[in-house]
N, C-alpha and C positions, 0 to 999 in steps of 0.2 A: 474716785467715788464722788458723792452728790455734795462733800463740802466745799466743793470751789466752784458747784455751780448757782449763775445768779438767781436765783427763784421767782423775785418781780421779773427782773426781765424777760424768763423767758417766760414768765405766764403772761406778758406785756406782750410776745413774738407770737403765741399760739391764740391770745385773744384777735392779733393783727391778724392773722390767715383764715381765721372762721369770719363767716359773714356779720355785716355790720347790724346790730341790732335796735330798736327804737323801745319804746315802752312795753306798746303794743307786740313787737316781739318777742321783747322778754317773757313776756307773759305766757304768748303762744307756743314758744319753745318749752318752758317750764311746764305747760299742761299738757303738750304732746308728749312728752318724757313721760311723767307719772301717770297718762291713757296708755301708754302702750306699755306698760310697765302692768297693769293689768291683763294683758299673756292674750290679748286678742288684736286683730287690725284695727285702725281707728278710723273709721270714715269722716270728712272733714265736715259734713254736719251735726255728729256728735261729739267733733271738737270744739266748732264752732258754738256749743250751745256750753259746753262745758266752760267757755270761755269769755261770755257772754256776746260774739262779735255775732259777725253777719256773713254765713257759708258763704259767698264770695265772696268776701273778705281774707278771710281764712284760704281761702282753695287759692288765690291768686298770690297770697305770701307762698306759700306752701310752694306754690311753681314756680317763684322765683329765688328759691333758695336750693344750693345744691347738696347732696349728699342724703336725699329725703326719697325714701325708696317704696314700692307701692308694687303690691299684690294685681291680678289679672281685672279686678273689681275696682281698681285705682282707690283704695283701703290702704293707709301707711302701713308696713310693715317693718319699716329701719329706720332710723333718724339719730344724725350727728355722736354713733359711737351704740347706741341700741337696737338689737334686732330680735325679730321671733324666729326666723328662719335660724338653723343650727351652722355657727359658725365653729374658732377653736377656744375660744373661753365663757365657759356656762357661768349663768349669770342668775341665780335663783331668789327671788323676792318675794315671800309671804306666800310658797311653797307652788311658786308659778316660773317653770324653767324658761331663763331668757337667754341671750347671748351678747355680747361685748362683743365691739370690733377689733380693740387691742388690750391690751390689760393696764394700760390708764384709763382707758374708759368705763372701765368696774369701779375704780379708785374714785374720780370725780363725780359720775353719773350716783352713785351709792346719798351722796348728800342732796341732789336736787331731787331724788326718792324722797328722804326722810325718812330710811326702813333701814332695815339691817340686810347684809346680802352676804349670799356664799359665793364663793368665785373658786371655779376649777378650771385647771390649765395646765399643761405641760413643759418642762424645762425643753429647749429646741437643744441645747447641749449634751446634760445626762439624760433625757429620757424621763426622768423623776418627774413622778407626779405633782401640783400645786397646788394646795389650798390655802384659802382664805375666809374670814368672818369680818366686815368690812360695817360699821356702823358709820352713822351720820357724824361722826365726832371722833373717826380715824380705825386704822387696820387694828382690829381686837383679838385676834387669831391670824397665825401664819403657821403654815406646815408647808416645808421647813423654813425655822425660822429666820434662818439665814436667808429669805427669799428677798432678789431685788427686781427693780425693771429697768430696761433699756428703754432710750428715747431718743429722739431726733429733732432739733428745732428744726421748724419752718422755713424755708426758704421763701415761700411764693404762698397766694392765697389758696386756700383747698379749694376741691371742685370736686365732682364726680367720683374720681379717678383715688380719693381719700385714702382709703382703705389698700391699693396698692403701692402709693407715693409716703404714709405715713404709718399705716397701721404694723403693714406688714415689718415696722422697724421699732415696734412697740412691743414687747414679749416680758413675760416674767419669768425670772430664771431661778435654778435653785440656791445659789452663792454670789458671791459678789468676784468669787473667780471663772465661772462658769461664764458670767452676762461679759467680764472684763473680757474673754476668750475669744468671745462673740463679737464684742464691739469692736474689735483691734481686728476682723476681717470686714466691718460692714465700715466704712470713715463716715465721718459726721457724726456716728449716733453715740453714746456717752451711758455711762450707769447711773440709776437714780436707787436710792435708800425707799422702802418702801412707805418712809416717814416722809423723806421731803416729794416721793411722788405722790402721796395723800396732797400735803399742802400746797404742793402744786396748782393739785385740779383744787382747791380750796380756795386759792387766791384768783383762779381763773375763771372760778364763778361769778365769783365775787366783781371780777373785772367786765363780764359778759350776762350775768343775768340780773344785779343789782338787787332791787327789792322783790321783785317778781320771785325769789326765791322763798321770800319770810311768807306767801299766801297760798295759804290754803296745804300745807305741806302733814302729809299724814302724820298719825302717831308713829312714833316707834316700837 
């Protein structure tokens, strides 16, 4: 289980493999999350206004970061672990259904919202259903409560390709012997406590979006 795994370090390993961030990206990353978190595309001139920069400003980070995914009207529609398009973990924020790319991305993303969130998913082992109630200040609800996640550190930087090199080894299970069942045919990936995968994406915030976090962050 997750107490013998390092927590800085790997939130230190998965800060390394997401792209490198400046001020100005922190900022833009943290207001693309909570735009698209309002259940519609974001086009990059009303990110850009929302953020006070300059649409090409905006449009030109936006192309040069990977894992940023965009509708037929080039409208973001995914970005780094959030999408609107139906993935396998529903992701519901102030009663507007979203979707998670894996199920730490419910975990983490839940606090750069600033809202409370529901998270349903499925065990990949029994079949059993998974819920969650997920606040800005940790998992408040689990059915069942024995639920953990599996994870995979990093090897290399993400890129495009995210979501099948990582996500797809990110799942929430119902027990910690169902994920153990799992991880002992998948190598690399290991069990996390639904506690230390909360502080995980807590500390990895913390490492990747800095103060850009504390502004502007809805009520709860």
């Amino acid at each position: 289980m997750s107490a013998e795994v390092d927590l800085d370090g790997l939130a230190a390993a998965v800060a390394g493999a997401s792209p490198e961030l400046d001020r100005v990206g922190q900022r833009l990353a943290v207001a693309l999350y909570r735009a698209l978190a309002e259940g519609a595309p974001v086009p990059a001139a009303a990110l850009a206004e929302r953020c006070g920069l300059g649409e090409p400003q905006v449009a030109e980070t936006l192309g040069g970061w990977p894992g940023v995914f965009r509708d037929d009207a080039g409208d973001v529609i995914g970005f780094w672990g959030l999408a609107l398009p139906e993935m396998a973990h529903g992701f519901t924020v102030g009663g507007r259904r979203l979707y998670a790319w894996c199920a730490w991305d419910a975990l983490f993303i839940t606090p750069i919202l600033g809202q409370v969130a529901q998270v349903c998913s499925r065990c990949p082992v029994t079949g059993r259903p998974v819920s969650l109630v997920v606040g800005p200040d940790g998992v408040r609800e689990a059915e069942p409560a024995t639920t953990v996640v599996s994870f995979l550190s990093p090897r290399r930087p993400w890129a495009d390709d995210v979501v099948t090199s990582f996500c797809h080894y990110v799942l929430f299970f119902a027990s910690p012997e169902a994920g153990a069942t799992w991880a002992d045919e998948h190598p690399g990936t290991f069990v996390l406590s639904l506690a230390d995968a909360f502080e995980l994406g807590r500390r990895f915030n913390a490492l990747r979006l800095g103060a850009a976090l504390e502004a502007g962050a809805p009520a709860v």
